[in-house]
C-alpha positions in Angstrom: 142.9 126.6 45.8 144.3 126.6 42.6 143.2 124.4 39.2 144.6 121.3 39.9 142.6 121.5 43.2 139.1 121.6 41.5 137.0 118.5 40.6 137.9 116.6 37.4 134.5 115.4 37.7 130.8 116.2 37.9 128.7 113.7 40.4 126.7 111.8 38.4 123.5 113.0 40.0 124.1 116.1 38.7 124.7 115.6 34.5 120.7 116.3 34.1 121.5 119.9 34.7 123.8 119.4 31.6 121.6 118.3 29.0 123.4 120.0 26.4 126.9 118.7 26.5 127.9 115.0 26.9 128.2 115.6 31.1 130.6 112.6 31.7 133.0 114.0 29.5 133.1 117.5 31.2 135.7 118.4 33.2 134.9 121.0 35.9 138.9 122.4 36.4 138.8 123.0 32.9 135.5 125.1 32.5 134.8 126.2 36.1 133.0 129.3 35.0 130.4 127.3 33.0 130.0 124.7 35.7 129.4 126.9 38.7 127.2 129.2 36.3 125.1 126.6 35.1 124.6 124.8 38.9 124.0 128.0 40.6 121.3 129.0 38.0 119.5 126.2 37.3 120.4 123.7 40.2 118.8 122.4 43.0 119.9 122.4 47.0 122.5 119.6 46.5 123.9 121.0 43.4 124.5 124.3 45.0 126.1 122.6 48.0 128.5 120.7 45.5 129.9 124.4 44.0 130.5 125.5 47.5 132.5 122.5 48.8 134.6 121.8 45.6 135.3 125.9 44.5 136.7 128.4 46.7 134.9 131.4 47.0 136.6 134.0 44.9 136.0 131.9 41.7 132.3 131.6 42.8 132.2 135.4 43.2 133.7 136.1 40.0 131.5 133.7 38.1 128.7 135.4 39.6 130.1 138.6 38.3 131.1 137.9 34.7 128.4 135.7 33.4 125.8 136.8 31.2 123.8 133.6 31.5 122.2 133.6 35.7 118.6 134.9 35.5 118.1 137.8 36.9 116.6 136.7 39.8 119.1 134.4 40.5 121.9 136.9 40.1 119.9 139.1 42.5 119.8 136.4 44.9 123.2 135.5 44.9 124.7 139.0 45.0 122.6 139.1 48.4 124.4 136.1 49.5 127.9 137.3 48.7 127.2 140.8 49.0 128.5 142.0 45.7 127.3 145.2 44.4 124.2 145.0 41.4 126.7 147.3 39.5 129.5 144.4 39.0 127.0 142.0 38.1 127.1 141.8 34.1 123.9 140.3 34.2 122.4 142.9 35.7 123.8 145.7 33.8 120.8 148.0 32.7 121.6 148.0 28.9 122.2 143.7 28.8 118.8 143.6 30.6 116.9 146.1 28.2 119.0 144.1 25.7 117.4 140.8 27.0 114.0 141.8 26.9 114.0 142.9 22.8 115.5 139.1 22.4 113.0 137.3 24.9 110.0 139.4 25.7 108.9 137.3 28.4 
């Protein structure tokens, strides 16, 4: 699948889990990391179905490893489901973690 293959648009049941950019106006080819980032972490059932049908899986996997913003629960949990190593997952890096707690102590 290559870029011009990925949405140019978000389903409009899914802008509330944009509430900080102007979601009609966000194209998903264009920022595929922060759109699969932000649906896998913080979407619901149909929201994680819509990443899955619309990006192929190596982009999904590479998301998973390179962004800082999944939980850490929910990089866990998808690192189970694609069976990627804890140790590629930036996320879960030891020092960003230790990191994460002086910023946000709970």
């Amino acid at each position: 699948m290559t870029v011009k293959d990925l949405p140019k648009k978000l389903p409009a049941s899914l802008y509330f889990f944009f509430w900080d950019v102007e979601a009609k106006k966000l194209d998903p080819s264009k920022h595929p990391h922060y759109v699969i980032n932000r649906l896998l972490d913080k979407g619901n059932l149909e929201a994680v179905r819509w990443v899955r049908r619309n990006f192929p899986k190596d982009l999904i996997v590479e998301t998973i490893k390179k962004m800082r913003d999944f939980s850490p629960w929910t990089a866990t949990f998808w690192s189970r489901i694609y069976n990627i190593p804890r140790s590629e997952i930036k996320c879960l890096d030891p020092h960003y973690l230790t990191m994460r707690r002086k910023l946000w102590p709970y």
